[in-house]
mmCIF file of the N, C-alpha and C atoms, coordinates in Angstrom:
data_MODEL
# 
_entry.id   MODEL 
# 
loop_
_atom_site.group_PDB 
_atom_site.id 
_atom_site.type_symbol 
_atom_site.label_atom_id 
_atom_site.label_alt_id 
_atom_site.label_comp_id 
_atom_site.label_asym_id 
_atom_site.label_entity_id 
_atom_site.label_seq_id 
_atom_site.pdbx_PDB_ins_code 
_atom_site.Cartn_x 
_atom_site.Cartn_y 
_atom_site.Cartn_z 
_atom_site.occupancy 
_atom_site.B_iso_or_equiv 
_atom_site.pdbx_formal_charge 
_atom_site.auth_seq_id 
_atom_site.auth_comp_id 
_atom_site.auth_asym_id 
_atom_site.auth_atom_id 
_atom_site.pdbx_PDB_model_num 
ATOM 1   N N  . UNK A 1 1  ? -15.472 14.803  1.219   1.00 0.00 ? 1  UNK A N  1 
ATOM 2   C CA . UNK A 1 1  ? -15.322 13.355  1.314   1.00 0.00 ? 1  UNK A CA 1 
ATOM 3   C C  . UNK A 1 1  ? -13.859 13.016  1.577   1.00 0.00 ? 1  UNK A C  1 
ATOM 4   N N  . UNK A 1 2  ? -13.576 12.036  2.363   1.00 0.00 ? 2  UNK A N  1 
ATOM 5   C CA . UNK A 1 2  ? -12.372 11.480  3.186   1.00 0.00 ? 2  UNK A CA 1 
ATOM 6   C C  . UNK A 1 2  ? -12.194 10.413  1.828   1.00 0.00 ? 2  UNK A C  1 
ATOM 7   N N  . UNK A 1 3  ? -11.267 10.073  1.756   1.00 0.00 ? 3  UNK A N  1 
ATOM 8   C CA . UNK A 1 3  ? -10.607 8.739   1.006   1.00 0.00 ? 3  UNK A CA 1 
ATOM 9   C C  . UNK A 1 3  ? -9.761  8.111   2.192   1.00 0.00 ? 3  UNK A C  1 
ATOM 10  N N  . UNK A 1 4  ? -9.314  6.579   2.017   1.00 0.00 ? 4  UNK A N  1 
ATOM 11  C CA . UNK A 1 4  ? -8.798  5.936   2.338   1.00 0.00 ? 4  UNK A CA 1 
ATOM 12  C C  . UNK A 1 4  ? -7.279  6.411   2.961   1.00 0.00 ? 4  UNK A C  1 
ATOM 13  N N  . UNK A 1 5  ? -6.658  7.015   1.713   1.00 0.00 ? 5  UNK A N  1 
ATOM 14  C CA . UNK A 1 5  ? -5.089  6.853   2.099   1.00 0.00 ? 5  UNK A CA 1 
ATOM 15  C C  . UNK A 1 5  ? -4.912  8.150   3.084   1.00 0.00 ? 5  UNK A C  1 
ATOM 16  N N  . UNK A 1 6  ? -6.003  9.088   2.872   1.00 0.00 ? 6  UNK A N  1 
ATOM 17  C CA . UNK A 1 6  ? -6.312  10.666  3.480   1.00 0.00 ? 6  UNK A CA 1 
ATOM 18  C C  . UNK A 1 6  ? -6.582  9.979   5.363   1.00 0.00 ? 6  UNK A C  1 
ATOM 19  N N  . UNK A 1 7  ? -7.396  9.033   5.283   1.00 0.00 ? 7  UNK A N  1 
ATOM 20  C CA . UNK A 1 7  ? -7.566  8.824   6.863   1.00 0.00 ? 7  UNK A CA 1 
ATOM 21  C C  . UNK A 1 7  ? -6.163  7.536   7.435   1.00 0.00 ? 7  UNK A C  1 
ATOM 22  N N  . UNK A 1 8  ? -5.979  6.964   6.505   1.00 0.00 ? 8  UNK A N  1 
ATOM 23  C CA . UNK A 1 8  ? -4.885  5.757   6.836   1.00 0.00 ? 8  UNK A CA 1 
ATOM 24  C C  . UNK A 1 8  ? -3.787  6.043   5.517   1.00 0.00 ? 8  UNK A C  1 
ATOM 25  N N  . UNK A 1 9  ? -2.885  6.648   5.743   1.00 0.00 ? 9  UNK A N  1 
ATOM 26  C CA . UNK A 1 9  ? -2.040  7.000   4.773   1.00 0.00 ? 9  UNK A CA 1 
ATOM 27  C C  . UNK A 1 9  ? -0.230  5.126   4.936   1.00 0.00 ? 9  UNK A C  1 
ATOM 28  N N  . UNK A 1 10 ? -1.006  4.728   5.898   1.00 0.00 ? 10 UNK A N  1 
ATOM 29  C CA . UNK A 1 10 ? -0.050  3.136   5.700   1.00 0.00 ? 10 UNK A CA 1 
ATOM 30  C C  . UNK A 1 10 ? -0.922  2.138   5.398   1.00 0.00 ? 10 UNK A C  1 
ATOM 31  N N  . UNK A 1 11 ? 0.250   1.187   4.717   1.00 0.00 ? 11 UNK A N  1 
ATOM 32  C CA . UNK A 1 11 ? -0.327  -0.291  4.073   1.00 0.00 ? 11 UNK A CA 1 
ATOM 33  C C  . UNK A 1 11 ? 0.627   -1.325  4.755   1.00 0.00 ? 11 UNK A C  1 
ATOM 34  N N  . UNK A 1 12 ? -0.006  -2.054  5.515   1.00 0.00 ? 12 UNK A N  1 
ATOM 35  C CA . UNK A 1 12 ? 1.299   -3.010  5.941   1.00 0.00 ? 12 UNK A CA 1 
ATOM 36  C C  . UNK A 1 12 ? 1.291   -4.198  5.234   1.00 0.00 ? 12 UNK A C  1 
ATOM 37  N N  . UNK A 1 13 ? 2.067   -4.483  4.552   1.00 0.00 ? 13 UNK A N  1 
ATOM 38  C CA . UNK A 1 13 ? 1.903   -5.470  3.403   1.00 0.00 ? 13 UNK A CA 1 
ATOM 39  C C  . UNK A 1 13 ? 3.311   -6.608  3.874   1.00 0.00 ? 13 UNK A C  1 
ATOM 40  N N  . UNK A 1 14 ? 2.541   -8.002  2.982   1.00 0.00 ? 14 UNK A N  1 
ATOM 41  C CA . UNK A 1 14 ? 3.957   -8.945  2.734   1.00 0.00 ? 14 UNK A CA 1 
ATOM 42  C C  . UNK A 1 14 ? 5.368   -8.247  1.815   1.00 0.00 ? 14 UNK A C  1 
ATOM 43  N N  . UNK A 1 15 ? 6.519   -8.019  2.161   1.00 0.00 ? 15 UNK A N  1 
ATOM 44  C CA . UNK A 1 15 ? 7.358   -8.103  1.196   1.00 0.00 ? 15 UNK A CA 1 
ATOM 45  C C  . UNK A 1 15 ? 7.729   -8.947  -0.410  1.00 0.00 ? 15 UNK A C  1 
ATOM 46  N N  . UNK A 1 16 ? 6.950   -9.426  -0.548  1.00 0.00 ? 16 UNK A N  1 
ATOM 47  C CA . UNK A 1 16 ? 7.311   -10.287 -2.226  1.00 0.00 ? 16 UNK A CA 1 
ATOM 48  C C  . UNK A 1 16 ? 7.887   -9.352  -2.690  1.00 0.00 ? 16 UNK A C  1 
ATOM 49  N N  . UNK A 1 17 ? 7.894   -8.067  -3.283  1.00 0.00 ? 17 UNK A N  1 
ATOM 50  C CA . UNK A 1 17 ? 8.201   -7.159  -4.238  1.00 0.00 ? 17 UNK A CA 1 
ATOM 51  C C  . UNK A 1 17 ? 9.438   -6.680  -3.836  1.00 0.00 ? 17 UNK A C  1 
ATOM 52  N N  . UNK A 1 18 ? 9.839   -6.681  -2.367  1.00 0.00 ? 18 UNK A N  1 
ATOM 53  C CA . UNK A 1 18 ? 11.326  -5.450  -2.293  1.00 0.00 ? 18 UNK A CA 1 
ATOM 54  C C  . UNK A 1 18 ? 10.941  -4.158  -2.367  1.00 0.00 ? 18 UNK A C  1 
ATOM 55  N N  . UNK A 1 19 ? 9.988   -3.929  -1.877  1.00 0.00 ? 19 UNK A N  1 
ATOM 56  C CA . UNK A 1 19 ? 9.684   -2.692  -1.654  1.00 0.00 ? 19 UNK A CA 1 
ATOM 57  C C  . UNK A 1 19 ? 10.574  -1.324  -1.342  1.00 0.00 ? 19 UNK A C  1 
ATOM 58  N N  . UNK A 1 20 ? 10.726  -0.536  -1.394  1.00 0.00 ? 20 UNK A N  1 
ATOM 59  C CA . UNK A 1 20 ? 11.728  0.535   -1.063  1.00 0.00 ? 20 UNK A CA 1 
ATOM 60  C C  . UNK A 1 20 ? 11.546  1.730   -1.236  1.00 0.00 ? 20 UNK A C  1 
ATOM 61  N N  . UNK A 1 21 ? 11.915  2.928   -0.434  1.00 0.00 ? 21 UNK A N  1 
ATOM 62  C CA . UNK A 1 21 ? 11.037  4.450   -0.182  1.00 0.00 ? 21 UNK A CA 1 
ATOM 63  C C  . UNK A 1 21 ? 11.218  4.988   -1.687  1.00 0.00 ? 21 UNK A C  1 
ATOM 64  N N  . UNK A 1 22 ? 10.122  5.403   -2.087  1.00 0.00 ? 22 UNK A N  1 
ATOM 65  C CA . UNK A 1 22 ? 10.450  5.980   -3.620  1.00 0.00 ? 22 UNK A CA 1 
ATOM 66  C C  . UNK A 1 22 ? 9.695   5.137   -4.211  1.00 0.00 ? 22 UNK A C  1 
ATOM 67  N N  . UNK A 1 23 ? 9.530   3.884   -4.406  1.00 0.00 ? 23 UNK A N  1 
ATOM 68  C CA . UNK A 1 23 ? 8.817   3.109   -5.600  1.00 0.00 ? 23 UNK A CA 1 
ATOM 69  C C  . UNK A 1 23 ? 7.662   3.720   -5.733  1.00 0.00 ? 23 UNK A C  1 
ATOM 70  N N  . UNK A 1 24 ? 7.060   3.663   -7.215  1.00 0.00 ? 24 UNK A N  1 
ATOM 71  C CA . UNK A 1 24 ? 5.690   3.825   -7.322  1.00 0.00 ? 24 UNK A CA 1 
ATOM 72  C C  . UNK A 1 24 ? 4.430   2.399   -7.204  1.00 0.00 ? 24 UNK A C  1 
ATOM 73  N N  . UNK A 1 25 ? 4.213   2.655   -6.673  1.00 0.00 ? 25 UNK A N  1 
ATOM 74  C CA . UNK A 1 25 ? 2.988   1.374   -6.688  1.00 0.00 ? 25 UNK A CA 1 
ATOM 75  C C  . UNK A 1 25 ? 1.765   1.349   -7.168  1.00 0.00 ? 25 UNK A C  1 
ATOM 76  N N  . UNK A 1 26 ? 0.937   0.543   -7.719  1.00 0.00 ? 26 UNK A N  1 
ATOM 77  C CA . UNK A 1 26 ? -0.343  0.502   -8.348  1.00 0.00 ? 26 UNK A CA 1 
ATOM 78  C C  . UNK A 1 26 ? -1.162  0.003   -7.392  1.00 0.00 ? 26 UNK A C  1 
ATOM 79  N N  . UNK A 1 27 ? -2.307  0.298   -6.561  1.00 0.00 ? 27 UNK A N  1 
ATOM 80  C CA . UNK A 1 27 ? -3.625  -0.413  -6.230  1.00 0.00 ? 27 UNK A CA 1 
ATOM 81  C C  . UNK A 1 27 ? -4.317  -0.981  -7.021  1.00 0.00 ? 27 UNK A C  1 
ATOM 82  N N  . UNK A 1 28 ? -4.312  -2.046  -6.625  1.00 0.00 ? 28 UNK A N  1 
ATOM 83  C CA . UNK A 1 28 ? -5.138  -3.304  -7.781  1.00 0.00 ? 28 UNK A CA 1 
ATOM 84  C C  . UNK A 1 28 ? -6.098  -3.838  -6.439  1.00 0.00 ? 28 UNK A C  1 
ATOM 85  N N  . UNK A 1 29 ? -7.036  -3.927  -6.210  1.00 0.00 ? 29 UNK A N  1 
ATOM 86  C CA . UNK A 1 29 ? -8.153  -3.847  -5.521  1.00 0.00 ? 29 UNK A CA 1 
ATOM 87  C C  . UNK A 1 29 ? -8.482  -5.639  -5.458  1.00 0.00 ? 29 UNK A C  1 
ATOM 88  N N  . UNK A 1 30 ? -8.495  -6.847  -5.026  1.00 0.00 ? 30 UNK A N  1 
ATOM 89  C CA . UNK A 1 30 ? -8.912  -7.833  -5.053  1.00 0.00 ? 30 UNK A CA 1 
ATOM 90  C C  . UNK A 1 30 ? -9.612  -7.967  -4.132  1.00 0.00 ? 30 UNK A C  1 
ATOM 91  N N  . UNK A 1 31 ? -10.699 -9.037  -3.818  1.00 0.00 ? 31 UNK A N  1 
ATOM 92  C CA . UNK A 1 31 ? -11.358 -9.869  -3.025  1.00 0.00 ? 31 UNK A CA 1 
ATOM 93  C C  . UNK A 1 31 ? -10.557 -10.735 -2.028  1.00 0.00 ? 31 UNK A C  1 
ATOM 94  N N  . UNK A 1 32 ? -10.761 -11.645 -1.245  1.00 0.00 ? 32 UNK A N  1 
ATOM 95  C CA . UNK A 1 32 ? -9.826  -12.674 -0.656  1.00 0.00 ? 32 UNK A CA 1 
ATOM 96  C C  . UNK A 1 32 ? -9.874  -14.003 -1.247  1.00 0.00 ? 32 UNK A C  1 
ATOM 97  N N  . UNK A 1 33 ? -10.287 -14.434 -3.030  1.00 0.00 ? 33 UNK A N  1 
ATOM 98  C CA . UNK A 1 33 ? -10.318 -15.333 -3.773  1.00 0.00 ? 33 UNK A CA 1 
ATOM 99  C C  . UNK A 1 33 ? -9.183  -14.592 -4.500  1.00 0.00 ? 33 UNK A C  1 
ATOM 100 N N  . UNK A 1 34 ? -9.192  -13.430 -4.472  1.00 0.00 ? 34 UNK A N  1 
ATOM 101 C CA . UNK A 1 34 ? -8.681  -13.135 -5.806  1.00 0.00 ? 34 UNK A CA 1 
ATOM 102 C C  . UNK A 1 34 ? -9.145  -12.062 -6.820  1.00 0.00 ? 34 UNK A C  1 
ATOM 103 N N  . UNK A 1 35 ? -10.354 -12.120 -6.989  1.00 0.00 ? 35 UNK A N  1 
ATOM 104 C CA . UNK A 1 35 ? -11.222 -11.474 -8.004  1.00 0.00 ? 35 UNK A CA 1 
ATOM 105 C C  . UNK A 1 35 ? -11.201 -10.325 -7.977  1.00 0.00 ? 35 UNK A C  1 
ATOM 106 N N  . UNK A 1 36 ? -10.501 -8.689  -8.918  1.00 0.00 ? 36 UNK A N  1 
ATOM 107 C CA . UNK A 1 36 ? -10.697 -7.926  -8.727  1.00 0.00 ? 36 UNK A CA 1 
ATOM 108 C C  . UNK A 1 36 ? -12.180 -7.328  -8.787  1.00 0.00 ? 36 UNK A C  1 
ATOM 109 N N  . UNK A 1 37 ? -12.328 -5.588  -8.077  1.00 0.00 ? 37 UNK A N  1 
ATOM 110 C CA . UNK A 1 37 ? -13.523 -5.319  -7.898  1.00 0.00 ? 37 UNK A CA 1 
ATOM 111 C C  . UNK A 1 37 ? -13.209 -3.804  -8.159  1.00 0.00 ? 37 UNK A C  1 
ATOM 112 N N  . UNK A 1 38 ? -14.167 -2.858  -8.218  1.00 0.00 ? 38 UNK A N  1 
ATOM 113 C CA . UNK A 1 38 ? -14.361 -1.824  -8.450  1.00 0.00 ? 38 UNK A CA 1 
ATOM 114 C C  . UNK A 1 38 ? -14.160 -0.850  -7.046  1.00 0.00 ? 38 UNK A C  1 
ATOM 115 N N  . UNK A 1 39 ? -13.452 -0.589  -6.997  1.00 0.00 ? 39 UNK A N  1 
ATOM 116 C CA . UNK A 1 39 ? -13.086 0.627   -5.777  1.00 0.00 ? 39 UNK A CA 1 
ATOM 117 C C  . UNK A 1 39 ? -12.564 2.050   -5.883  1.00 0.00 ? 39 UNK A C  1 
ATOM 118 N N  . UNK A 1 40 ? -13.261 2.910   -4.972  1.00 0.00 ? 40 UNK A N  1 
ATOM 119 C CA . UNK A 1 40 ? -12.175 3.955   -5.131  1.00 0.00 ? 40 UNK A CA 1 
ATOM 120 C C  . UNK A 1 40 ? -10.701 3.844   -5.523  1.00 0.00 ? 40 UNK A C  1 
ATOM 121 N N  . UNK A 1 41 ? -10.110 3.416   -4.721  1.00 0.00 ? 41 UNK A N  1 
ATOM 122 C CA . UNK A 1 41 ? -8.391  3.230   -4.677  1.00 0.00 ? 41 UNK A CA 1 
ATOM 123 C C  . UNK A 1 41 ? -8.222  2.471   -5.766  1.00 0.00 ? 41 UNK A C  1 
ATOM 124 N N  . UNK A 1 42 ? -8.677  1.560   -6.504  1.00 0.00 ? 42 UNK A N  1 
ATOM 125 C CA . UNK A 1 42 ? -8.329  1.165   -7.853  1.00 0.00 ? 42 UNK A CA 1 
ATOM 126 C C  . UNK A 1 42 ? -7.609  1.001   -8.891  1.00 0.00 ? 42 UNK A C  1 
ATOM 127 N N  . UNK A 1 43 ? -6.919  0.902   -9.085  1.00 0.00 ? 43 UNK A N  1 
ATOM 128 C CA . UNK A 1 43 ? -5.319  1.728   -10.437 1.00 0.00 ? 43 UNK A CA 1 
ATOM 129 C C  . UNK A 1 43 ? -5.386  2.645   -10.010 1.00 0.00 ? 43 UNK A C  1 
ATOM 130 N N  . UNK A 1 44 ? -5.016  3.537   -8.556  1.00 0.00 ? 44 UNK A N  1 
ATOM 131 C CA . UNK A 1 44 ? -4.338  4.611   -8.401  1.00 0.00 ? 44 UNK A CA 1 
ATOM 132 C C  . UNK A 1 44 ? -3.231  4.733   -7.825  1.00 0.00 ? 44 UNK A C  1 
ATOM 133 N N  . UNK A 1 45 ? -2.385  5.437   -8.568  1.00 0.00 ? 45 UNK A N  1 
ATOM 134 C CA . UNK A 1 45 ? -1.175  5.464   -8.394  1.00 0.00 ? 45 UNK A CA 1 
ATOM 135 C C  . UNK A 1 45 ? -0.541  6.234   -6.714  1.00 0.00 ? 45 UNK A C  1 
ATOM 136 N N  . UNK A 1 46 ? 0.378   5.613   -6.498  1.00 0.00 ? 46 UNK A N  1 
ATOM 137 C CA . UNK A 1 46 ? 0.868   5.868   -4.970  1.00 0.00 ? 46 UNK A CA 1 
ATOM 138 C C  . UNK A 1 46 ? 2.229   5.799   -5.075  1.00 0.00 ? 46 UNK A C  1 
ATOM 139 N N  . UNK A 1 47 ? 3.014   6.868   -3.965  1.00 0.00 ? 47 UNK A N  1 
ATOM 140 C CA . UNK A 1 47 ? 4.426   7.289   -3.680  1.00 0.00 ? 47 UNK A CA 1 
ATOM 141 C C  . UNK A 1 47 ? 4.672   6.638   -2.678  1.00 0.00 ? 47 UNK A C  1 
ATOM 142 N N  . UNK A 1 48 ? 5.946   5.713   -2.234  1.00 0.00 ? 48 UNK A N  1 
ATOM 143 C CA . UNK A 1 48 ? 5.889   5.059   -1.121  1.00 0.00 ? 48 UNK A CA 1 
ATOM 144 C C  . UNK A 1 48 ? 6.917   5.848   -0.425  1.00 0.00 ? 48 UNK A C  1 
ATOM 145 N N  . UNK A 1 49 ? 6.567   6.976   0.915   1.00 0.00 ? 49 UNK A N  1 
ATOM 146 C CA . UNK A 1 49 ? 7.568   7.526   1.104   1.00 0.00 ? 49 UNK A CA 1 
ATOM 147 C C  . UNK A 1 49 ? 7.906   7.476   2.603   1.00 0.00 ? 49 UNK A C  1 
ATOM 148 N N  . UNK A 1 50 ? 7.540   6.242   3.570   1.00 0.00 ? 50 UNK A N  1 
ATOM 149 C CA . UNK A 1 50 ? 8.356   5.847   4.404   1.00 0.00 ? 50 UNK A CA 1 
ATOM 150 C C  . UNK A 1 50 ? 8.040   4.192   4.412   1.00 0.00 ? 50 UNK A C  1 
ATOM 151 N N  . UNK A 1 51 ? 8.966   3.812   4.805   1.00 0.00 ? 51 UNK A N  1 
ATOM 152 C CA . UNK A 1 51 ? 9.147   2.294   5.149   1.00 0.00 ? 51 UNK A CA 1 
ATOM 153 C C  . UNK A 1 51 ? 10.164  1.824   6.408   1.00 0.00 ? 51 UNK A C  1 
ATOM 154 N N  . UNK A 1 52 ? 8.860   1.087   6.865   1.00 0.00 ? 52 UNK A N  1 
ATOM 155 C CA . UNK A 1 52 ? 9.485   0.508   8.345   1.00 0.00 ? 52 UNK A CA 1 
ATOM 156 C C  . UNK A 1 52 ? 9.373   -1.427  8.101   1.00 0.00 ? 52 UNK A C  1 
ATOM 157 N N  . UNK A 1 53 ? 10.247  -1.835  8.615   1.00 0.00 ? 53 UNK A N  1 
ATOM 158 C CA . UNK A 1 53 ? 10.807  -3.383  9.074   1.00 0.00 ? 53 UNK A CA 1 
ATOM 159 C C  . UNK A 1 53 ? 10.584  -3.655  10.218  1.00 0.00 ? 53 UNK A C  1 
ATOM 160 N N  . UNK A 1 54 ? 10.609  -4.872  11.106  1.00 0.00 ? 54 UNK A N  1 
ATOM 161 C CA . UNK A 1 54 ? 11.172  -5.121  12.246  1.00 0.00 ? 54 UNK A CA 1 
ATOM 162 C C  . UNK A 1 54 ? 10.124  -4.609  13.107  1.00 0.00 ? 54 UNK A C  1 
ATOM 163 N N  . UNK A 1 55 ? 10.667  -4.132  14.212  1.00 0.00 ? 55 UNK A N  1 
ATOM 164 C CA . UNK A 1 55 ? 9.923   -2.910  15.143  1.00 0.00 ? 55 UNK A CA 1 
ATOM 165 C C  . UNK A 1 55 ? 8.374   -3.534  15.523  1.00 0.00 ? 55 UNK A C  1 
ATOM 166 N N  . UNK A 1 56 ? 8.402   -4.860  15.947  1.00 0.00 ? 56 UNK A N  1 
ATOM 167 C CA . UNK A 1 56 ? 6.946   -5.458  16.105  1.00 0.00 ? 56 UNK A CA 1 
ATOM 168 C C  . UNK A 1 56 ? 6.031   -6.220  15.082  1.00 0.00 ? 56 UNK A C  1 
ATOM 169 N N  . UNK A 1 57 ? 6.882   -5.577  13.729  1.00 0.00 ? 57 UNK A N  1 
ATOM 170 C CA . UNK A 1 57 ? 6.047   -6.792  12.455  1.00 0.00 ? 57 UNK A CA 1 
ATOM 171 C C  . UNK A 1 57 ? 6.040   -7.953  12.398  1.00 0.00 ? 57 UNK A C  1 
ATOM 172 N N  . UNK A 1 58 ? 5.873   -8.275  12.046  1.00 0.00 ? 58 UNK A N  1 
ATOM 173 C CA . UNK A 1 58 ? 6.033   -10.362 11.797  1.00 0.00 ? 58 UNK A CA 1 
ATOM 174 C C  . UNK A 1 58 ? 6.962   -10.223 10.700  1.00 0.00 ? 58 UNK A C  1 
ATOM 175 N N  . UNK A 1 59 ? 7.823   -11.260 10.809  1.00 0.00 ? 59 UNK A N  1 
ATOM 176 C CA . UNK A 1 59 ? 9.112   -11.135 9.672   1.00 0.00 ? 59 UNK A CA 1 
ATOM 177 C C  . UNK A 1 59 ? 7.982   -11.751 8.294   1.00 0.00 ? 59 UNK A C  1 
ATOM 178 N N  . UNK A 1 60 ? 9.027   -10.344 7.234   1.00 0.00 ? 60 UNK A N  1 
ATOM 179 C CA . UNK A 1 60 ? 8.844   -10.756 6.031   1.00 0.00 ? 60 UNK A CA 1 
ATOM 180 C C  . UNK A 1 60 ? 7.688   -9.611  5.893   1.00 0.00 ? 60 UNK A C  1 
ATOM 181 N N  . UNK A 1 61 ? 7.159   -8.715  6.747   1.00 0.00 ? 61 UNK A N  1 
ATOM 182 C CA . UNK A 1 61 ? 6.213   -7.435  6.556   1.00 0.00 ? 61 UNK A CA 1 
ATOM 183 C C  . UNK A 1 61 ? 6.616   -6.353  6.985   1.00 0.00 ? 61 UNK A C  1 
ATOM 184 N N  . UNK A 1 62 ? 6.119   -5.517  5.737   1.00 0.00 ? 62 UNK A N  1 
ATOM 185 C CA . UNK A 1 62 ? 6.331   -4.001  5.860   1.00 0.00 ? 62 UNK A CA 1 
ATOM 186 C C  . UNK A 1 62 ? 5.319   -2.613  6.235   1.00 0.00 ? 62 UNK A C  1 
ATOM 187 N N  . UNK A 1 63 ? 5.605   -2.023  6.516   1.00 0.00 ? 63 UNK A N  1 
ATOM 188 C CA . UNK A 1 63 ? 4.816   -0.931  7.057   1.00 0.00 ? 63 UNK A CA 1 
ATOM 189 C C  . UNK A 1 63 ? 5.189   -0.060  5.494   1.00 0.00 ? 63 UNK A C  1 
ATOM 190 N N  . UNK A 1 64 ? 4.371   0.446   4.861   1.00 0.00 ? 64 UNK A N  1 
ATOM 191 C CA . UNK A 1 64 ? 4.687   1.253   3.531   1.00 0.00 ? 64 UNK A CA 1 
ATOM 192 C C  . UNK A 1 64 ? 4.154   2.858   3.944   1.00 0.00 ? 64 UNK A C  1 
ATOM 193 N N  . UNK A 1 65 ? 4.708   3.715   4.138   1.00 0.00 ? 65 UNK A N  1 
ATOM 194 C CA . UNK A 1 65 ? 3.937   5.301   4.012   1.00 0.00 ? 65 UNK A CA 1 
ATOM 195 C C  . UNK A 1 65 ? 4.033   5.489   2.436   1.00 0.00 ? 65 UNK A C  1 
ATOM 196 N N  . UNK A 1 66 ? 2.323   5.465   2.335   1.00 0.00 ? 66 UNK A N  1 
ATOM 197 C CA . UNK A 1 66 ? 2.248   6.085   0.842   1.00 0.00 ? 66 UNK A CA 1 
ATOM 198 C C  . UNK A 1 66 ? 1.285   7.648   0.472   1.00 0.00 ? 66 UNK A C  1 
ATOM 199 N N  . UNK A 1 67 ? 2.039   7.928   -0.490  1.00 0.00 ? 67 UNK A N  1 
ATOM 200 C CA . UNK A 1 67 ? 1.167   9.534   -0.943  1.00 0.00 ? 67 UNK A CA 1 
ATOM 201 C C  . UNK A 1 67 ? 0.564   9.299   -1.848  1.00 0.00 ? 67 UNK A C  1 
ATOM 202 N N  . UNK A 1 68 ? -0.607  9.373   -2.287  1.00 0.00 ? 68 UNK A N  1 
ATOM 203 C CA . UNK A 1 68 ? -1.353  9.730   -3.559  1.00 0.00 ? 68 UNK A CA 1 
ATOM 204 C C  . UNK A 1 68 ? -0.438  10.469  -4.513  1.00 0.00 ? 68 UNK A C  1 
ATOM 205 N N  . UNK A 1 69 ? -0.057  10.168  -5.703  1.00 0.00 ? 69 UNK A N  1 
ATOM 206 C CA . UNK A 1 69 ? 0.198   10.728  -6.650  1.00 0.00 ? 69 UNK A CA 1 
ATOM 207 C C  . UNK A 1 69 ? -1.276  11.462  -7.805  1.00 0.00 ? 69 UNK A C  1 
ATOM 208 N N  . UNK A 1 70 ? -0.839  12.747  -8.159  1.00 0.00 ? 70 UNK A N  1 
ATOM 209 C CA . UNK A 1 70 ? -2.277  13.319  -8.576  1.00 0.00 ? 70 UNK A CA 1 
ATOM 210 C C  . UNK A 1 70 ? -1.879  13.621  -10.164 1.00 0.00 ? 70 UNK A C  1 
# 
């Protein structure tokens, strides 16, 4: 079985947080209300170990390379 970060190992996300290569991050899984849900990826923990800006994003988004932490 394939997981998520195994076939798409990027998240291109809004910046709110300041993101930066090295942080650890939590998957918290929501709906588009809001409401969390039960998913694989779930509270699992992730290595963010490249980050891209600029380069075609829409300002204020990031490209995150993350690793599964095990």
């Amino acid at each position: 079985m394939m997981f998520l970060w195994e076939i798409r190992p990027f998240e291109i996300r809004y910046n709110d947080r300041n993101y930066q290569k090295g942080d650890i991050i939590k998957i918290i899984v929501v709906d588009r209300e809001g409401h969390a849900f039960r998913h694989p990826l779930d509270m699992e923990l992730f290595r963010i170990v490249y980050f891209l800006e600029g380069w075609g994003l829409e300002d204020g988004y990031v490209a995150l390379g993350i690793q599964r932490l095990l």
